[in-house]
N, C-alpha and C positions, 0 to 999 in steps of 0.2 A: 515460415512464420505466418499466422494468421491472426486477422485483428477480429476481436468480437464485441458487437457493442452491448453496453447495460444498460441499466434502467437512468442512467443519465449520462446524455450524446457525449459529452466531452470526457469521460473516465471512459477509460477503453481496458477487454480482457484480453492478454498477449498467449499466444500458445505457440510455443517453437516447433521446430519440425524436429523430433525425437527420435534417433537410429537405434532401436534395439536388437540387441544378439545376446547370443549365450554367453559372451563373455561381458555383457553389462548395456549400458547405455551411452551414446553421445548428442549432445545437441550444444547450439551458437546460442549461450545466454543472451549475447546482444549484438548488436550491429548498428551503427552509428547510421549508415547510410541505407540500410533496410527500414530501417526505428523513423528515421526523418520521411521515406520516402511513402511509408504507407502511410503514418498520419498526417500527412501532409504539414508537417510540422521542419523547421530549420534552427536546431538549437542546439547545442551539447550540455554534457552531465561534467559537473565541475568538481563532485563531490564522492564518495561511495563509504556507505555505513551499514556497519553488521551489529545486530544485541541479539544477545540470548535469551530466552526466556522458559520459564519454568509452567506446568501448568496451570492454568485459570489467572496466570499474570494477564491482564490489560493495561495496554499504553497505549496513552492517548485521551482525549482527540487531540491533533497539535497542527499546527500552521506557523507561517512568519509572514509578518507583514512587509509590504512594501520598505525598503528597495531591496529587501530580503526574501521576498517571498518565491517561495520553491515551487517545480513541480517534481514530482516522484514516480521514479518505475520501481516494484516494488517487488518481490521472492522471494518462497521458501526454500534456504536449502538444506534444509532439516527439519523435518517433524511436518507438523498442521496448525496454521490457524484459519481465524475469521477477520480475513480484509474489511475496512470498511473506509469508504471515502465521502462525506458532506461538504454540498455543496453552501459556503456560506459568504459567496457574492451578494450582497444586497441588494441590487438590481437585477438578479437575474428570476426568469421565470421560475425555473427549480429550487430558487431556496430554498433552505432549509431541508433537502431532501438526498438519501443517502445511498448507496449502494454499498451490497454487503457481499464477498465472494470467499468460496474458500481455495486457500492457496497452500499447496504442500509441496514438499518432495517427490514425492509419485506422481502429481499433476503437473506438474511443472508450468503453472499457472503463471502469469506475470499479472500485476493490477496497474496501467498508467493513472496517476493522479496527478491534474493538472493545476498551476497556478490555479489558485480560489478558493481550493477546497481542503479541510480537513481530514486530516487521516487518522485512525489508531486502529488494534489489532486485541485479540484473544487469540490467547495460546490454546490449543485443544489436543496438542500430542504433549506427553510428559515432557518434553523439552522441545522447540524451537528454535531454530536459527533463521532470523528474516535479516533481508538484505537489501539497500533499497540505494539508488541513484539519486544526485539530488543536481538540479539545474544550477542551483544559487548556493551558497556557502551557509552553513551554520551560523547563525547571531542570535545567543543568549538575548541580545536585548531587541530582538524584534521577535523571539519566541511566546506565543500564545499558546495557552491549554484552555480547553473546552472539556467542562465535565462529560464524561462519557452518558449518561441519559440525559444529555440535554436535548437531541431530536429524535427522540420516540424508537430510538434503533432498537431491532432485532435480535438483538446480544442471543446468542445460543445461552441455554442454562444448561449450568455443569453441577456438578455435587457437592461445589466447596464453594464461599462468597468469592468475588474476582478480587486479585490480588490487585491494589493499586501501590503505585508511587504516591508521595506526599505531594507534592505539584499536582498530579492527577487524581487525588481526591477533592 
């Protein structure tokens, strides 16, 4: 597994170690004690959730606040989208500043998103299956949505307007 950093220290890009042959692929989605020991991180994932999505659907941006708030390891395992992670610590240097990766099937890309920061996604393969760890449990009621252009992101343009949810409009 190797850790890459982006354009903000604390969201990290995950790339496993990938065994291909003629008869397919295999690789360790996760590793509790590999996961802890590169990021120098000592936490477990409490939660794991899958949606599907169709293309030019967007969800997102979402967060939960305090004593709910998550952090997220994040994958494709079907199709392509556009990760994105904002940072919206109030105090921190990077405000309001986001990183955008894409994360597929074929890449086998993982995105960490940590306590802070906002997350939401674009679908860019006809269909998508993202999959994502969550440190903290799901609460409706410490769930926040953030309009998706509210910081200035980079949204890939597709050929259709993006599909929202009614929360994320």
């Amino acid at each position: 597994m190797k850790i890459q950093d982006s354009k903000l220290p604390e969201v990290k890009i995950i790339e496993p170690d990938v065994y291909e042959d003629d008869r397919g692929y295999f690789f360790e989605s996760f590793n509790q004690k590999k996961f802890n020991k590169l990021l120098q991180v000592n936490f477990s994932f409490v939660q794991d959730n899958q949606s599907s999505s169709k293309y030019g659907v967007l969800r997102g941006l979402h967060y939960q606040t305090e004593p709910f708030s998550q952090g997220k390891l994040v994958r494709v395992i079907y199709g392509e989208v556009f990760d994105v992670a904002v940072d919206i610590r109030k105090d921190s240097e990077t405000y309001g500043r986001w990183v955008g990766e894409i994360l597929s099937s074929n890449n086998f890309k993982q995105l960490w998103i940590p306590e802070g920061f906002a997350h939401g996604f674009l679908t860019l393969s006809n269909t998508a299956i993202v999959s994502y760890k969550t440190t903290n449990y799901y609460s409706k009621d410490h769930e926040i949505n953030i309009r998706f252009d509210s910081f200035n992101i980079d949204w890939p343009k597709l050929n259709i307007k993006y599909i929202l949810s009614t929360k994320d409009s």
